[in-house]
N, C-alpha and C positions, 0 to 999 in steps of 0.2 A: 648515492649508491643504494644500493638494496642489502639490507640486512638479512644475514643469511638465518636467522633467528624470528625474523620477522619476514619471512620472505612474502608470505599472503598480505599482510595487511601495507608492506612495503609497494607491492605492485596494482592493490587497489590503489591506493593513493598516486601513482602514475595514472592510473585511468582516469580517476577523477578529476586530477588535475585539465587533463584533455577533454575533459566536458566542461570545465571551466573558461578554456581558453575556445568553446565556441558560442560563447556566449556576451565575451570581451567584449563586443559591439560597443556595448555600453561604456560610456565612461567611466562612471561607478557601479563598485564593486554592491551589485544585489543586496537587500538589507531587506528581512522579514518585517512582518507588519510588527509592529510592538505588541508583544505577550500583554502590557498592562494595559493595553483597551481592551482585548476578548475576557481580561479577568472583568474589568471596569461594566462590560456588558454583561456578562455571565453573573455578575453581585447586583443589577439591576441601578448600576450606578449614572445613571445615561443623565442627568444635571434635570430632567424633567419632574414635573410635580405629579404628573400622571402616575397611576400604577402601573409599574413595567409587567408585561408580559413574561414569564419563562422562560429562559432563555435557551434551548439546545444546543448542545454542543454539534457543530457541522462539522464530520468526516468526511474526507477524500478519497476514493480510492482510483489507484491508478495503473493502468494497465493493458499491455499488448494482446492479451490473452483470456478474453472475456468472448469464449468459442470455446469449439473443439480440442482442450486443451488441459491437461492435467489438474493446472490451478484451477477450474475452473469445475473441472470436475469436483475436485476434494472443497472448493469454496460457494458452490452453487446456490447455498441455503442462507450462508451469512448472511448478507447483505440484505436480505428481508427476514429477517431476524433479530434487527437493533431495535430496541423499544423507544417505540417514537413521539414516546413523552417528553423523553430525555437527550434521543441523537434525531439529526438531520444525515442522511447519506447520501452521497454523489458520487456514483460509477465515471469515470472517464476513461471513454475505449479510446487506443490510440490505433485500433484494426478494426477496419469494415465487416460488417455482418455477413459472417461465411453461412446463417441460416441454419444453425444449427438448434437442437431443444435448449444446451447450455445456455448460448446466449441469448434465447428466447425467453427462460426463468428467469437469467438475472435483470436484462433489463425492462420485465415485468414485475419483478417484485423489487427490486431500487430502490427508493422513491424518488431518486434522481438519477437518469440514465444518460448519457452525454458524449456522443461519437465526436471527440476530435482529431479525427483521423488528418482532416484538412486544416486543423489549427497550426499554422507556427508557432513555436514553441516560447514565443512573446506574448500570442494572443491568448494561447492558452493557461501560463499562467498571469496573464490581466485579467480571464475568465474567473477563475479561480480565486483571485486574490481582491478584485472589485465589485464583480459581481456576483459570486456563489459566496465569498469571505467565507470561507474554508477556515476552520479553527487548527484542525488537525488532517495531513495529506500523507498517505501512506502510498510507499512506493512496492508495489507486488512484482517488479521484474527485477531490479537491483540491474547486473549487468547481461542479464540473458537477453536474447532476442527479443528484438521490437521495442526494446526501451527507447525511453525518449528523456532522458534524466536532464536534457536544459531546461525543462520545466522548473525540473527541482533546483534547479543552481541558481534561476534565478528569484529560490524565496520567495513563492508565491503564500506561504501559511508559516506563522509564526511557530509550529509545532510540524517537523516532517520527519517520519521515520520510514524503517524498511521490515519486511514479514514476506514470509514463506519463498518469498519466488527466486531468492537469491540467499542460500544459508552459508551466509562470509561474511566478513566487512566492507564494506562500501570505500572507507577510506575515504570519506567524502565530509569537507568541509559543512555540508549541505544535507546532510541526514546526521540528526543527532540522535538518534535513537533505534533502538532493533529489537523485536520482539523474540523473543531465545524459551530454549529450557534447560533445563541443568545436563542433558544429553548431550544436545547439537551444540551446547557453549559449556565445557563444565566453568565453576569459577577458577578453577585454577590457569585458565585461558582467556581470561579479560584481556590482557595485557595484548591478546593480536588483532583486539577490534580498537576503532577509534571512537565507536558508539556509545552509550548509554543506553546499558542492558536491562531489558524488561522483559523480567524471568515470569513465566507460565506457573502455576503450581504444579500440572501435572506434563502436559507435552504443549509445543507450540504448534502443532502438527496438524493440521484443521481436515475432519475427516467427515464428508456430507452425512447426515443420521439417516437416508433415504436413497443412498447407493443406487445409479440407475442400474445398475445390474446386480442388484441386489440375487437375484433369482438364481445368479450360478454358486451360491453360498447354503441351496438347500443341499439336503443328503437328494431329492429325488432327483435332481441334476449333477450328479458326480457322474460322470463316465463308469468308473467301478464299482457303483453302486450296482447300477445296471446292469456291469458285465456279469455280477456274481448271484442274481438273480437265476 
């Protein structure tokens, strides 16, 4: 039954659950790569005499709404943004190129850009989990439109959390983490997520530095300005 105290984090957990049961196929129950081989890579520990190369850490990102679309708006710039000393990035669109500027920025500046709009959601995370070996997979829909969360269920990256696109809990076995700020989560309201919270210092709230309409924020484009001219 639903906890009338927990009524949000009670009825994610119903949703999740039904993402889980479409993904049963399987006999067993999905199980993440082992966190102590990306450490074992990451410390250069690979059993070779060689000198290991730097290791970066590989980000995921995932998402319906990599277009004409809010997120996409306020997240236009990130993703060529990571310093690529340090991160490897992978965009994964799960929607076709509507040809807009948004999705023309992001997956030009990427450095991984990846429509699997026609992946099953088996292929796409053996994509991800074999071939990209994804360290860390971040889910930007949560439960909005276009999600495709059997990716997530079925544990394609030892490390998967959720940010911007869905500010709730997930209630999901399969997202251990949520990127928060003391606004949208204060701490006094842990207790109706099932996440582990990864508080922002200032806002979690990702706001483009380069506004494509940046130009109705001068004074010379107010309407009023004008009128009182």
């Amino acid at each position: 039954g639903i906890n009338a105290e927990y009524g949000i984090r009670d009825i994610a957990k119903i949703y999740s659950s039904k993402v889980v049961e479409n993904i049963m196929w399987s006999k067993e129950e999905p199980q993440p790569p082992p966190l102590s081989d990306f450490l074992q890579e990451f410390n250069g520990e690979s059993g070779s005499e060689e000198k290991a190369k730097p290791v970066r850490i590989r980000i995921g990102y995932v998402s319906s709404d990599f277009g004409n679309h809010p997120l996409s708006h306020l997240m236009q710039s990130v993703f060529g943004f990571h310093d690529r000393e340090k991160f490897e990035v992978f965009c994964y669109a799960l929607s076709p190129d509507d040809g807009t500027q948004w999705r023309k920025k992001i997956s030009s500046e990427a450095e991984h850009f990846i429509d699997i709009t026609s992946y099953k959601s088996n292929e796409a995370a053996d994509r991800i989990r074999n071939v990209d070996k994804i360290h860390i997979l971040i889910n930007l829909n949560g439960y909005t439109k276009g999600a495709r969360n059997e990716i997530f269920a079925l544990r394609p990256a030892p490390v998967q959390c959720h940010h911007l696109g869905f500010a709730s809990t997930m209630g999901a076995p399969f997202i251990e983490y949520m990127i928060v700020d003391k606004i949208v989560c204060p701490p006094s309201s842990v207790d109706f997520y099932t996440e582990k919270l990864i508080y922002m210092p200032n806002s979690y709230f990702v706001n483009d530095h380069s506004q494509s309409y940046s130009h109705f924020l001068t004074t010379e484009s107010l309407p009023l300005t004008r009128t009182l001219r």
